[in-house]
Each structure stands twice: as C-alpha cells, then as structure tokens.
VOBA-1610 file (N, C-alpha, C; in pm, whole numbers, padded with zeros to 5 digits, always signed):
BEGIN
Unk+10138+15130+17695Unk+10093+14991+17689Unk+10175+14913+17586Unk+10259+14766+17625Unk+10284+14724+17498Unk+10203+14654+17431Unk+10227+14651+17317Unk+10146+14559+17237Unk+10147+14407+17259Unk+10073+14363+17257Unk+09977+14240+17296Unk+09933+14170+17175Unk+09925+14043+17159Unk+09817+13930+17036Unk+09771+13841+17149Unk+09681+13762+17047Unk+09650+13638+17116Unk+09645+13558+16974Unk+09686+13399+17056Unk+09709+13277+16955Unk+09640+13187+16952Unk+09572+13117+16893Unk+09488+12992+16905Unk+09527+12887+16824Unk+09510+12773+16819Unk+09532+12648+16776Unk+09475+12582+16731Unk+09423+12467+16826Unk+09303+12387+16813Unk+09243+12285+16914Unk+09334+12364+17015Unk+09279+12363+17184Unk+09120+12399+17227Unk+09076+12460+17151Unk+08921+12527+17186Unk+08817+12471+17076Unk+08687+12455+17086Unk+08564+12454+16965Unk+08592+12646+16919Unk+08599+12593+16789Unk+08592+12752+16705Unk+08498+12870+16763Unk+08382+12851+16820Unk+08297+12924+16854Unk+08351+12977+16980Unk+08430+12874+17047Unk+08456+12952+17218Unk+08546+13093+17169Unk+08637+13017+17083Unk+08760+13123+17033Unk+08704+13217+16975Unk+08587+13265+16922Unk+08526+13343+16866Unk+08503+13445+16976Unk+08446+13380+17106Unk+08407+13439+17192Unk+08537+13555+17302Unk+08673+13476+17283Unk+08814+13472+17347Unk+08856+13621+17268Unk+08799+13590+17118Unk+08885+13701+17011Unk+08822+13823+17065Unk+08700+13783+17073Unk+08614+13911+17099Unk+08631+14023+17256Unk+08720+13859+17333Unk+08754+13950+17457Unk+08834+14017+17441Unk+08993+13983+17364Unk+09085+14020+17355Unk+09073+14191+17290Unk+08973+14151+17159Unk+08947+14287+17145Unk+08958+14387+17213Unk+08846+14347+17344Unk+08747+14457+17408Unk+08881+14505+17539Unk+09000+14400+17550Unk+09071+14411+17595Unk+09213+14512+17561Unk+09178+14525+17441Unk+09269+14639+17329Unk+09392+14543+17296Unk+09395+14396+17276Unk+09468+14345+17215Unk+09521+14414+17024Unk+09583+14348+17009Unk+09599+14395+16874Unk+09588+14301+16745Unk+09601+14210+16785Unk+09586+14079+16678Unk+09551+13950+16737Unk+09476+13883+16658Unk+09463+13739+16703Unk+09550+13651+16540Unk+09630+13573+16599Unk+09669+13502+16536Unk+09654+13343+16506Unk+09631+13265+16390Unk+09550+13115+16418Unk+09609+13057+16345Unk+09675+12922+16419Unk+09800+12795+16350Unk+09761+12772+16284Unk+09822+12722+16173Unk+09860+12620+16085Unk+09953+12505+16048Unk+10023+12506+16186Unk+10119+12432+16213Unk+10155+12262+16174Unk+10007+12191+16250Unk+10033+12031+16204Unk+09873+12049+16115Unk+09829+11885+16120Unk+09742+11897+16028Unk+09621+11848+16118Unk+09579+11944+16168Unk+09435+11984+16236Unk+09343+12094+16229Unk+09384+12214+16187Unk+09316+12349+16173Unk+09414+12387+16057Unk+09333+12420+15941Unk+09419+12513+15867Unk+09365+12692+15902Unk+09453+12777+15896Unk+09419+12884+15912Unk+09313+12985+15892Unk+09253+12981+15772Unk+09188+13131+15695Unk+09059+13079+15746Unk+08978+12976+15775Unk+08850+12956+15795Unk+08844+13022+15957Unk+08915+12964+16075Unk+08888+13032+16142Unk+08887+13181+16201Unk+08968+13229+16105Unk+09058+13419+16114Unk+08915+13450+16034Unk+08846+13418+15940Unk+08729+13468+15895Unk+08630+13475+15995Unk+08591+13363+16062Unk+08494+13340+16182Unk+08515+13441+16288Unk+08663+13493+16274Unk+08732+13588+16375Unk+08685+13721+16336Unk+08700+13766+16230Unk+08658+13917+16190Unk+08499+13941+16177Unk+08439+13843+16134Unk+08295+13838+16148Unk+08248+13847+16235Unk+08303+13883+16339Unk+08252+13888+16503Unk+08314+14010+16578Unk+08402+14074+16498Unk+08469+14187+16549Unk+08499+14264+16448Unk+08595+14406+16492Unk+08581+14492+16455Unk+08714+14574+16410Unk+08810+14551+16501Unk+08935+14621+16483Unk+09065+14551+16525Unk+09041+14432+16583Unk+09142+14346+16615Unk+09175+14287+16467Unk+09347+14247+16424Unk+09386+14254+16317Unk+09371+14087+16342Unk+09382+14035+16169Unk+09362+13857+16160Unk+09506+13836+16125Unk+09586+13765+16168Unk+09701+13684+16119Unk+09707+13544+16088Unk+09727+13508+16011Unk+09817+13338+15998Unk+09939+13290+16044Unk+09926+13208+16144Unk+10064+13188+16231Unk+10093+13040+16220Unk+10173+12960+16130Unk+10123+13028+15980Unk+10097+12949+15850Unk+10069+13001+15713Unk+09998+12922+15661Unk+10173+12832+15585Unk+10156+12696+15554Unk+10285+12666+15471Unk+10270+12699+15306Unk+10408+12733+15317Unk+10416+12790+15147Unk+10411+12712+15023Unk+10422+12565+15094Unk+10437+12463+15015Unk+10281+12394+14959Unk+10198+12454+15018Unk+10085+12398+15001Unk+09948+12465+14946Unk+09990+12605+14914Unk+09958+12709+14842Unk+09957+12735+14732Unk+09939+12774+14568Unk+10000+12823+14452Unk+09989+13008+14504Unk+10080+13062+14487Unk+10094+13201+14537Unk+09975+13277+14477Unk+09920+13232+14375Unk+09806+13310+14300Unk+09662+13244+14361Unk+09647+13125+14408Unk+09582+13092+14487Unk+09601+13137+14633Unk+09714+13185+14717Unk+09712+13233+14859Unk+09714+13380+14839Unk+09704+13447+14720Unk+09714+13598+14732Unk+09566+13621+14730Unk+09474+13529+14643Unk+09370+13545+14619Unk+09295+13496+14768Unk+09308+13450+14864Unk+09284+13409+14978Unk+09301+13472+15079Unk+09380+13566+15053Unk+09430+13640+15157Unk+09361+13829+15105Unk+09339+13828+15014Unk+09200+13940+14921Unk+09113+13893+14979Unk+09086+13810+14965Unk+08927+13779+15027Unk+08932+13803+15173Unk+09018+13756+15211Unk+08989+13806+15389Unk+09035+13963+15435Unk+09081+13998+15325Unk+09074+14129+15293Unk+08909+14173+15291Unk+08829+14121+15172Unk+08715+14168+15131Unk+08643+14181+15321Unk+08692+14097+15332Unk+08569+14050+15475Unk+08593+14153+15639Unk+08735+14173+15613Unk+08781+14249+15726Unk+08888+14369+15654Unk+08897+14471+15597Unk+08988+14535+15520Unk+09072+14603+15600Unk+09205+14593+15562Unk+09348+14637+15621Unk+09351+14588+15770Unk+09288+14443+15813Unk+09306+14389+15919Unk+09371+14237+15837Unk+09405+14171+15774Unk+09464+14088+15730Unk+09625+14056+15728Unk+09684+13975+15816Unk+09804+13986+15776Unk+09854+13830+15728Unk+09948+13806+15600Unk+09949+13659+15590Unk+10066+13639+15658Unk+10100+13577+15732Unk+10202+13473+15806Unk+10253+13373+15732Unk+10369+13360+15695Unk+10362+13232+15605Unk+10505+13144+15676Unk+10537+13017+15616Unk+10649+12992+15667Unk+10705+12864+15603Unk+10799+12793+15641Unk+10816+12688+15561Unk+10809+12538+15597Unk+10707+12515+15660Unk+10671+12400+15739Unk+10779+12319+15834Unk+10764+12184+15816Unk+10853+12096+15925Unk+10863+11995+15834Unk+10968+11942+15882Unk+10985+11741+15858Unk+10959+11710+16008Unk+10907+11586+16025Unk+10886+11498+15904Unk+10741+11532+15844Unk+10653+11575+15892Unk+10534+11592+15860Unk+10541+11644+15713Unk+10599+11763+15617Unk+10602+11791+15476Unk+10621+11636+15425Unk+10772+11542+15454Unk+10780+11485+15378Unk+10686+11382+15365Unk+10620+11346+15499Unk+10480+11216+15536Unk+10402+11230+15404Unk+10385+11375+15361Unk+10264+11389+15298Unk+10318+11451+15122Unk+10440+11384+15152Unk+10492+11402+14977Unk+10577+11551+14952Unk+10599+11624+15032Unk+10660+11768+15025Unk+10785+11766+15009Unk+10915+11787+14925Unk+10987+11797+14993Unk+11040+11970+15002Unk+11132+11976+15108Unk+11151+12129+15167Unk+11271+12153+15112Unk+11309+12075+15005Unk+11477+12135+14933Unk+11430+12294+14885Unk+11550+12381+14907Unk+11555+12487+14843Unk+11422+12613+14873Unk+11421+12579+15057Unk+11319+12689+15117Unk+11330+12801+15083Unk+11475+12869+15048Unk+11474+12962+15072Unk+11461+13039+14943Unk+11522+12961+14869Unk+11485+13047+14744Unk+11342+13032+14699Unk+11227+12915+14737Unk+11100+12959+14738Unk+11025+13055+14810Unk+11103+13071+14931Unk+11020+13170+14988Unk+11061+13277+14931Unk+11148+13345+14869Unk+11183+13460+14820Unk+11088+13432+14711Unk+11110+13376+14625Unk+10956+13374+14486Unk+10833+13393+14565Unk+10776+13333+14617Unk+10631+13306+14704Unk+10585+13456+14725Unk+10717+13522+14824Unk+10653+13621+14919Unk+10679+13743+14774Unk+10791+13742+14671Unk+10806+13836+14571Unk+10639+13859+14527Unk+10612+13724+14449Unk+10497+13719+14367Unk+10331+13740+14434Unk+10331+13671+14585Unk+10213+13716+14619Unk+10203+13838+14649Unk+10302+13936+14708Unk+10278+14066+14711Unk+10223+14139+14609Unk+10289+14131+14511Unk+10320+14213+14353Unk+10139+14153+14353Unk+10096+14029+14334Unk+09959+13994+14342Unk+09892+14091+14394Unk+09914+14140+14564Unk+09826+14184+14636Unk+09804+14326+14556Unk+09932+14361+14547Unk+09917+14508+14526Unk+09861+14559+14388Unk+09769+14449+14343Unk+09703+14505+14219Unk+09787+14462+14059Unk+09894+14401+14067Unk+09987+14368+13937Unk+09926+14284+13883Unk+09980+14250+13751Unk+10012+14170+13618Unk+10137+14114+13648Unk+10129+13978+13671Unk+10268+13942+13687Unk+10300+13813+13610Unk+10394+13799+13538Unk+10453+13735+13478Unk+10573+13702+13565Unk+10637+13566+13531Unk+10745+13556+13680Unk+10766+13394+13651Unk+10879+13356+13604Unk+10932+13206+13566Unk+11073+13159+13650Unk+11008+13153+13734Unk+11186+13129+13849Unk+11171+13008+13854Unk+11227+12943+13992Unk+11287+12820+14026Unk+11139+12726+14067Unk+11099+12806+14119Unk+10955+12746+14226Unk+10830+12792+14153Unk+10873+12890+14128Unk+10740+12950+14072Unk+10699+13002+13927Unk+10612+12958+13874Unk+10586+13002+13713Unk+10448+13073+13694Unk+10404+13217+13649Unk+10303+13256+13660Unk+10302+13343+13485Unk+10210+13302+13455Unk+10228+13391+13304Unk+10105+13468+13302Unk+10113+13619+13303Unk+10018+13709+13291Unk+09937+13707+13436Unk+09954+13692+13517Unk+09824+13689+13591Unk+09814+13792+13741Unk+09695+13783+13727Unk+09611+13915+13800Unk+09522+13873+13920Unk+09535+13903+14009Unk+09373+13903+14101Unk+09248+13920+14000Unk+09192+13865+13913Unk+09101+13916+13834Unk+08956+13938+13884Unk+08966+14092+13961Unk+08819+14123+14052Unk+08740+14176+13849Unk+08551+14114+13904Unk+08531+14179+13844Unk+08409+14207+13918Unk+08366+14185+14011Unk+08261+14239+14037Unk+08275+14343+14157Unk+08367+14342+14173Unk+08456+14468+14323Unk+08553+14552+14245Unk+08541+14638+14355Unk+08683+14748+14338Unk+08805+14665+14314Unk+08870+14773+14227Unk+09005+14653+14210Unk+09056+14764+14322Unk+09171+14740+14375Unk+09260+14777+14462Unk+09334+14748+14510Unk+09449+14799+14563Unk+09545+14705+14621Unk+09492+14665+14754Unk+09575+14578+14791Unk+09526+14520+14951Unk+09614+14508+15059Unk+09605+14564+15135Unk+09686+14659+15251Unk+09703+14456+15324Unk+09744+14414+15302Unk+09801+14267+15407Unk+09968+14243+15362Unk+10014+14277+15523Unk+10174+14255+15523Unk+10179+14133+15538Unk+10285+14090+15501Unk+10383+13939+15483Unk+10503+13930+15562Unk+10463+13824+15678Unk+10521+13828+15787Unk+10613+13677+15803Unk+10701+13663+15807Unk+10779+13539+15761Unk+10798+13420+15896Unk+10747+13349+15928Unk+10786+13220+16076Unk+10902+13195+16042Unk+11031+13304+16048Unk+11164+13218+16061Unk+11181+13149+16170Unk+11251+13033+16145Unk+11282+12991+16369Unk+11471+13006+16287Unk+11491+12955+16181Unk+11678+12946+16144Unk+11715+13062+16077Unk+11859+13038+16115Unk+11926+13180+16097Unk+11927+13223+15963Unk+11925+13141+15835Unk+11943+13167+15713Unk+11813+13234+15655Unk+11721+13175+15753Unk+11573+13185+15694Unk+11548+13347+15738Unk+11621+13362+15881Unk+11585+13478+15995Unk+11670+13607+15856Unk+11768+13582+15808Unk+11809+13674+15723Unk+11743+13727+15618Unk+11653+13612+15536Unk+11607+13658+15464Unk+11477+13725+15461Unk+11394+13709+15580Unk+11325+13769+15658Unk+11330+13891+15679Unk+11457+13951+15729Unk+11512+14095+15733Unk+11523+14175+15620Unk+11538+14086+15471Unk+11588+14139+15332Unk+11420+14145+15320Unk+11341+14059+15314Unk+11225+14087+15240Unk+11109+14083+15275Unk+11087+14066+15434Unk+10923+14025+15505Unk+10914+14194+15536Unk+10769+14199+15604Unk+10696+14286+15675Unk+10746+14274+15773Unk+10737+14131+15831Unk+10794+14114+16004Unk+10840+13965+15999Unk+10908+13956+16126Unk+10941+13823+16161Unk+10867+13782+16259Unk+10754+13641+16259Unk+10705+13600+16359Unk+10781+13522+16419Unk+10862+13533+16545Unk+10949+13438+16596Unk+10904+13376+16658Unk+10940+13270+16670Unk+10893+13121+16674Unk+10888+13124+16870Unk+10752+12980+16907Unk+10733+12954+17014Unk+10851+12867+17108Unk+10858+12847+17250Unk+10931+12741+17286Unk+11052+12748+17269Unk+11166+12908+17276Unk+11263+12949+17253Unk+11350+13015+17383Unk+11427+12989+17390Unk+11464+13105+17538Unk+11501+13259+17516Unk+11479+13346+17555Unk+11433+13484+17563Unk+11618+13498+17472Unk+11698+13410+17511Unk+11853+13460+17443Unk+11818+13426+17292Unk+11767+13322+17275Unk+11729+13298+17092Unk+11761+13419+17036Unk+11643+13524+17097Unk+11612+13650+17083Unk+11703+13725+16993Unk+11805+13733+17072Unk+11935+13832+17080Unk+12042+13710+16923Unk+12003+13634+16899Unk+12094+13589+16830Unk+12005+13629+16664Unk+11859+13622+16694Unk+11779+13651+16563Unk+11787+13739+16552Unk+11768+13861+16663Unk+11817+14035+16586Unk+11899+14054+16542Unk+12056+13982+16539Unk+12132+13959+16468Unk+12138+13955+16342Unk+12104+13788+16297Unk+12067+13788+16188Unk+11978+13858+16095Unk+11884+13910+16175Unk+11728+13942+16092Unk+11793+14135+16044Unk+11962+14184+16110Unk+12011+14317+16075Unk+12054+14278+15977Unk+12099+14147+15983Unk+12210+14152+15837Unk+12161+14112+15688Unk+12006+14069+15696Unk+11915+14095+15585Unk+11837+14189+15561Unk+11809+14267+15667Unk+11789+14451+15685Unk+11842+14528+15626Unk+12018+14496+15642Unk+12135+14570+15573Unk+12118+14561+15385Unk+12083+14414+15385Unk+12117+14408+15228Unk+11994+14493+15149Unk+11871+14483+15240Unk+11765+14556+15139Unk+11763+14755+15177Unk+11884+14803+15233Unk+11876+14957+15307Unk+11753+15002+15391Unk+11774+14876+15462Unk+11719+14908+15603Unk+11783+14877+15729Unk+11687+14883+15827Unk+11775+14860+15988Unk+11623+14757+16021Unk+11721+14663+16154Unk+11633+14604+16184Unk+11477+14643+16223Unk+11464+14741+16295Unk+11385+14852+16349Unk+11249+14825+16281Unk+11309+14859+16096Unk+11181+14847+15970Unk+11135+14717+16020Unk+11166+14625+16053Unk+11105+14452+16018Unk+11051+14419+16174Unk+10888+14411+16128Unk+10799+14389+16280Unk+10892+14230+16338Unk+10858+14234+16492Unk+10864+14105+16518Unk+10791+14070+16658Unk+10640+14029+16551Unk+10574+13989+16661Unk+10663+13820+16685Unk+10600+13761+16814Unk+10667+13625+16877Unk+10557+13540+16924Unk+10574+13441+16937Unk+10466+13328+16952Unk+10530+13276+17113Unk+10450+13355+17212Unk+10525+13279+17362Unk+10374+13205+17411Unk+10453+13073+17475Unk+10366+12983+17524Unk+10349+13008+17672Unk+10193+13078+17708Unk+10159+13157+17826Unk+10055+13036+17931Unk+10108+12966+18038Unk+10044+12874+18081Unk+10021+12971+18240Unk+09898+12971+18271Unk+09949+13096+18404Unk+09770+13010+18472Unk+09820+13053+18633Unk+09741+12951+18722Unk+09807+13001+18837Unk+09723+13024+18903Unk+09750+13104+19059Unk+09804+12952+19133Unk+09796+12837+19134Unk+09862+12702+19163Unk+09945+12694+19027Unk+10070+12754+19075Unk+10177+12768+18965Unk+10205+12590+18952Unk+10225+12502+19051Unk+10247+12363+18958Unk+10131+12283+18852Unk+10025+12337+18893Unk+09934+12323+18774Unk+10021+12367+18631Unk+09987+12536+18625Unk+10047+12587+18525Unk+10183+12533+18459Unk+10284+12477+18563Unk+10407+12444+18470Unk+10369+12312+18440Unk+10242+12214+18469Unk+10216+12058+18398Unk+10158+12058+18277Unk+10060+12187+18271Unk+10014+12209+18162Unk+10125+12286+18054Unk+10197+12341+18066Unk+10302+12329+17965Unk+10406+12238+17936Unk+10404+12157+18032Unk+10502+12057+18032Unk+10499+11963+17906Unk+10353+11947+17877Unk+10302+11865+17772Unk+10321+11914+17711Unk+10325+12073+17658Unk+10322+12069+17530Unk+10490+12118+17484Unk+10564+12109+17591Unk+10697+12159+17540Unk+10740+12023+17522Unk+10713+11918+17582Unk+10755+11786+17598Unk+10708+11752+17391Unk+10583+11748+17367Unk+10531+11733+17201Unk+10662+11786+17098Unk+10679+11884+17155Unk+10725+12030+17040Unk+10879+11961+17013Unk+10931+11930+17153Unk+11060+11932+17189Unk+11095+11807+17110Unk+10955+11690+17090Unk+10983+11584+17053Unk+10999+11535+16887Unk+10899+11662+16874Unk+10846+11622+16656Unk+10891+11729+16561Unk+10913+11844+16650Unk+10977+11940+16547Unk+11146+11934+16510Unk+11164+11908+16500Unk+11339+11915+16473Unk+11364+12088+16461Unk+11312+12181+16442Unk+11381+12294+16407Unk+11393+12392+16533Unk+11223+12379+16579Unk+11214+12401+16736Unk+11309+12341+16824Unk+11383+12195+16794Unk+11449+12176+16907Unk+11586+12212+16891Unk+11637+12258+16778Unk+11718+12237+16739Unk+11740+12478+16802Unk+11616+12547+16775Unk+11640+12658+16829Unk+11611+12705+16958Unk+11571+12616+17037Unk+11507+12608+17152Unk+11600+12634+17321Unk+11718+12612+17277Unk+11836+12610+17344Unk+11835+12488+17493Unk+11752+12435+17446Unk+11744+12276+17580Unk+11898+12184+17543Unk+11940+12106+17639Unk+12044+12046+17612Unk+12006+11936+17563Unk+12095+11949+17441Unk+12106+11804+17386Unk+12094+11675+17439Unk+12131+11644+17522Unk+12111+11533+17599Unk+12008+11490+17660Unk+11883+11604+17682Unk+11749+11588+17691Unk+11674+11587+17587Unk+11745+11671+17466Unk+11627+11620+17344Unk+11642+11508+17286Unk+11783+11430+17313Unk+11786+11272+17274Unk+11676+11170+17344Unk+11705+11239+17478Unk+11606+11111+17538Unk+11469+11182+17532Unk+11374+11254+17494Unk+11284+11304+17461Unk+11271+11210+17301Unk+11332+11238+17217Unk+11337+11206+17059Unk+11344+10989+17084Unk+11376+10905+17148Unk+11385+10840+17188Unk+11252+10753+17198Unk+11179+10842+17285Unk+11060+10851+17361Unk+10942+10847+17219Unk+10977+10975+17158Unk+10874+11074+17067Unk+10892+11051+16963Unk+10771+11087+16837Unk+10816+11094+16711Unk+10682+11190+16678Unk+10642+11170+16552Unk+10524+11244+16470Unk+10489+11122+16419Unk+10349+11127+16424Unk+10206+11154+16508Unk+10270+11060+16669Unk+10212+11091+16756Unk+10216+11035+16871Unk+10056+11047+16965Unk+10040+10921+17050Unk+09952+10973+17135Unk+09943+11030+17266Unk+09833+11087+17294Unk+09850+11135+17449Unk+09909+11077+17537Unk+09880+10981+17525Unk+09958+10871+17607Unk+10158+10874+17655Unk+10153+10852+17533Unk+10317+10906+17465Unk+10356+11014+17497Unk+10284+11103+17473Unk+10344+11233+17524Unk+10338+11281+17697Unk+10251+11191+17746Unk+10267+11215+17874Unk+10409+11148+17966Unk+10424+11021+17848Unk+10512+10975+17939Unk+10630+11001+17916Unk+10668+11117+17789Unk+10792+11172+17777Unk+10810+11278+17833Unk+10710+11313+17886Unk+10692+11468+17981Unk+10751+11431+18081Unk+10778+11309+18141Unk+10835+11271+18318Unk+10964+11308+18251Unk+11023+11320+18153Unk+11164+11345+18147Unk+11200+11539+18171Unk+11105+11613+18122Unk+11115+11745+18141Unk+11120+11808+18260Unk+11250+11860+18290Unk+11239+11935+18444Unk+11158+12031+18455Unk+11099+12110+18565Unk+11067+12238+18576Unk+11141+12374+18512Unk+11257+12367+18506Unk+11338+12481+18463Unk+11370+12450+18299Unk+11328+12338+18231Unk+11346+12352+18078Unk+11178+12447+18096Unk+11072+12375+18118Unk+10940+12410+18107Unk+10963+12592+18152Unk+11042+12660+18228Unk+11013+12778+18262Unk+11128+12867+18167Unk+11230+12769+18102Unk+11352+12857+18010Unk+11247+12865+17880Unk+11147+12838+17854Unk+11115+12810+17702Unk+11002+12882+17715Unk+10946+12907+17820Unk+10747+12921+17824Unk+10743+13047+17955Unk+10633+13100+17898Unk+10570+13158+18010Unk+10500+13169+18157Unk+10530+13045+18203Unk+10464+12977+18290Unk+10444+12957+18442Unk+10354+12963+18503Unk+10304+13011+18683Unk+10192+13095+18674Unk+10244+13193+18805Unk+10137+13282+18892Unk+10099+13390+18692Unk+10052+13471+18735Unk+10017+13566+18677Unk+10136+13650+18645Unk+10146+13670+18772Unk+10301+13765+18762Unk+10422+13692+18725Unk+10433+13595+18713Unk+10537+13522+18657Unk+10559+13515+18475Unk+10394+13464+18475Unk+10386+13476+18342Unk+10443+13665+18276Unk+10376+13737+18358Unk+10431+13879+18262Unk+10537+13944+18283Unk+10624+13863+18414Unk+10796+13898+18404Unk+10853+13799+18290Unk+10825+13689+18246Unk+10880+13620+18184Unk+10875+13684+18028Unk+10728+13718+18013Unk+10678+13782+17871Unk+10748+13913+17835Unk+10806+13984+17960Unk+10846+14105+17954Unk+11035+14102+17868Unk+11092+13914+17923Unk+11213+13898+17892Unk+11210+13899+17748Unk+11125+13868+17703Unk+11143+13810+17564Unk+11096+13949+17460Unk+11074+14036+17529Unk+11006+14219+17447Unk+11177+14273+17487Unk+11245+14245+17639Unk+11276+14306+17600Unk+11446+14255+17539Unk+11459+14157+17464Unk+11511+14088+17386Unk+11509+14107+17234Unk+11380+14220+17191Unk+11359+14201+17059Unk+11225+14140+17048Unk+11171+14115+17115Unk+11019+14120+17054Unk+10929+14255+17030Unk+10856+14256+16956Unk+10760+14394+16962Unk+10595+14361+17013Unk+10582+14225+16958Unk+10404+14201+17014Unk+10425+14098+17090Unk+10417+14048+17173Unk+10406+13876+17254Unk+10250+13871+17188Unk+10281+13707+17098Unk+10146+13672+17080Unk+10132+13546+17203Unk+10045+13571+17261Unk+10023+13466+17386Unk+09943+13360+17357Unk+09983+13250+17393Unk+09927+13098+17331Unk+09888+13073+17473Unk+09717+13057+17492Unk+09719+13041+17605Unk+09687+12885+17680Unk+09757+12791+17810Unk+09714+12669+17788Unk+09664+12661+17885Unk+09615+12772+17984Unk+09527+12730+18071Unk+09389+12692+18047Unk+09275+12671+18170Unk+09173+12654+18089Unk+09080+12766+18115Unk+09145+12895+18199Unk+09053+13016+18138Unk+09140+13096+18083Unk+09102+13132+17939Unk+09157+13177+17872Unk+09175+13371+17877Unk+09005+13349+17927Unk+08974+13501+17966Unk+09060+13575+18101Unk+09119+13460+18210Unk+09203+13508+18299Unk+09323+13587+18209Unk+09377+13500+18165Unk+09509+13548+18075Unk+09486+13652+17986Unk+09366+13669+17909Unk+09356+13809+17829Unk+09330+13920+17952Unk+09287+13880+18073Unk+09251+14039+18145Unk+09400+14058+18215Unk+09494+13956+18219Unk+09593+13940+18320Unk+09676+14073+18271Unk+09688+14054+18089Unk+09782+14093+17998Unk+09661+14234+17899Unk+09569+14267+17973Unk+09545+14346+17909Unk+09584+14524+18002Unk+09608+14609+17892Unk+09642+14762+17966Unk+09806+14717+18016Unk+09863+14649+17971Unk+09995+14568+18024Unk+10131+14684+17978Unk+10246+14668+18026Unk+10334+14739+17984Unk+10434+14670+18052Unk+10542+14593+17949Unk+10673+14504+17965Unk+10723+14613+18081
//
C-alpha cells in the first residue's frame, strides 16, 4: 500500500473535517494535514480538534509561517499538541508569500537564513535543551520548555520544511525531517526538487532517501469528469493568480500567468476568480491537479510518487470527500 494523507483548508465547518479525519483514519490513511496558508484557518486549533477524535492518524501543519511565530513560542505549541496526541505531531513550517506577508507588515528578506535559526532552535527546544542562541533572526537567552507540572521529555515532532524554490528545496535537504512539496506543480517539478533537495542531503552526509517528502496534490475526482476539472479550475485559476512562487514553480506558460495576473491579485472575490478561470484550459487544470473519473485521479497521483513523492497528501475539492478517501484507500501507486 502506498502511503496516503489527507489535507484540509477551510473548505469544510471544522466538525465535518473532524468527521473526514476520522474516515481517513479508519481508512489507514497516515496523516491529516491542516493549512495555514492565507489568513482564514490558522493551523494547531484544528489538528487538536483532529487528534481528539482519533487515535493513530498523525497531525501535521501544512503549514504554519515562520514569520509569525517566536520559535520558543511554536516549540511550545507544538509540545502541547504533543501533550494531546504523543509522537503523532509533526510541525510543517514554511516561509509564507507576498504579497500577503508584506499586506500585513512582514517582510521575507533573508528566508533562508531564518529558517535555518527557526528550525535549529525549535528543535534543540523540542528535544528537551537550554538554549542560548543570538543569530541574525533569532535571540534566545537561557531558555527551556519550562514543564513543571508534566514529564519533562523530549518530543518526538519532526520538522518538515514547505519548500516550493530551489534554494529553499536545498536547504531542506541540509536540515528538515522532510520536504512538503508544494500543491499545483507538474509531476516534472518533481524531478528538478530531488535534485536540489540531494545537494543539501550531500552537505549534511546524507542522501536524499533520509529527507521525507510528503506532497500537497490537488485531488478533484467526480465520475462527470467535467464537473471535476471546473471544480479545480477555480482553484488553480486563485493560486495561479496570488501566489507568485506557485506560479512561478508550477510550470504553466508564462503567457497565461500574465493574463491570469492581469485579471487577479490578493484578496479577490468569487466573482473575480471565476472570471479568470474562463482563461484556464483543461490541460493546464489536468498538468497541475489531480483531476476526473476516480481512476484518473489515481493515475495522475501515481505520476507525482513516482517522481519523488513518498505520501500524496490529497486536497480534496469535490463535495464528497468520503468518495475520495475510500477511492484512495488500500491504494498502491
């Protein structure tokens, strides 16, 4: 069987998804993973609601931004969902977007050498340290998870990095748990990030192999396959329009993300986004996404495993969600 996730957003009331996690479970999924992407759901409230209802399915953040965290505040956040679900916690972290960071006062100079502090110091956090630590981004003098009414212990949650760029994808390889690779990509992305993600493997004496990489594929599936490719249409049409990094790794031609970008910006309304969707053909919507019959969806899911993925986390946009967890459960790329 390969391994399997499921993804949520903020497509559903929290409670349905409660109900979805619980299928996936019973389905022998392996993780549910929950955005943090724009500013509608932040992560850890609903991954809590998630383990409180289950049992062995692992919680991820897909993912939380690093910029909006103090590392001694997200290590301590990520313990606690420890406390609540133990050695099912994984933090996801990543380095947000423009324009949305800068809307809200962020700026993203010098990602990379924060994420190397961030992910250094919250670990050393998790794992029970005293850390002292005065770098570029980050300043921590003396400080501890200070449990006093629990076991102290370390806390079994890997640190899994949302590279979508190549510089980022390297350093990912030198110092994450895994790489969550990014949604809305064509299955070749793939082959250009295992690349990169060896040659930051290399610098820390490893092989790519060591560094997980679960993937975020957008799974729209509907036995009336033109249903299924309208309902992704929208949301590759959004992605294609406000993210700059997504479009920029997405491999669509330039000449469609101009007149998309044209169209689009951040925040936009439904409205807006529908009517930049008449510009998206069928074959961008099926190079980027998972999308049709059933069986379409899990030849497509199968391109991207076998490209270098290890988990397909499935984002699902139909509106039974439970079709798609039984479609993809007992599954094998």
């Amino acid at each position: 069987m390969t391994r399997v996730a499921l993804y949520l957003q903020d497509a559903h009331p929290l409670r349905d998804g409660m109900r979805y996690v619980q299928h996936a479970e019973a389905a022998g999924f392996e993780a549910v993973w929950q955005a943090e992407s724009r500013l509608v759901r932040e992560a850890t409230v609903p991954l809590a609601a998630f383990g409180a209802v289950t049992e062995r399915i692992k919680l991820g953040s897909g993912v939380v931004a690093m910029w909006t965290r103090n590392p001694a505040l997200l290590a301590a956040t990520f313990s606690t969902l420890d406390d609540l679900a133990p050695g099912r916690a994984i933090l996801g972290i990543g380095a947000w977007w423009d324009p949305l960071a800068a809307k809200v006062g962020i700026s993203r100079k010098g990602a990379l050498g924060a994420m190397r502090e961030i992910v250094t110091v919250t670990r050393a956090l998790l794992a029970g340290e005293t850390v002292t630590f005065d770098g570029t981004y980050v300043h921590l003098d003396g400080v501890e998870l200070d449990y006093v009414h629990q076991e102290r212990r370390p806390k079994d949650v890997p640190i899994v990095i949302g590279a979508t760029g190549m510089k980022m994808m390297e350093l990912t390889g030198e110092i994450g748990d895994g790489a969550l690779l990014n949604y809305l990509v064509s299955p070749a992305y793939n082959e250009q990030a295992m690349e990169h993600l060896a040659i930051g493997a290399e610098r820390a004496g490893r092989t790519v192999e060591d560094v997980d990489r679960p993937q975020l594929v957008v799974c729209s599936m509907d036995e009336d396959r033109d249903a299924a490719l309208d309902a992704a249409r929208l949301l590759v049409t959004q992605y294609l329009g406000q993210q700059p990094h997504i479009m920029k790794a997405s491999g669509v031609p330039t000449s469609l993300l101009d007149q998309i970008g044209e169209v689009l910006t951040w925040p936009a309304s439904h409205e807006q986004v529908v009517a930049a969707s008449k510009l998206v053909p069928d074959e961008i919507v099926q190079l980027i996404t998972a999308s049709g019959t059933p069986d379409e969806c899990r030849a497509k899911v199968a391109e991207y495993v076998k490209a270098g993925c290890t988990c397909p986390v499935l984002y699902p946009l139909g509106h039974d969600v439970g079709a798609m967890i039984d479609a993809f459960a007992g599954w094998s790329a």
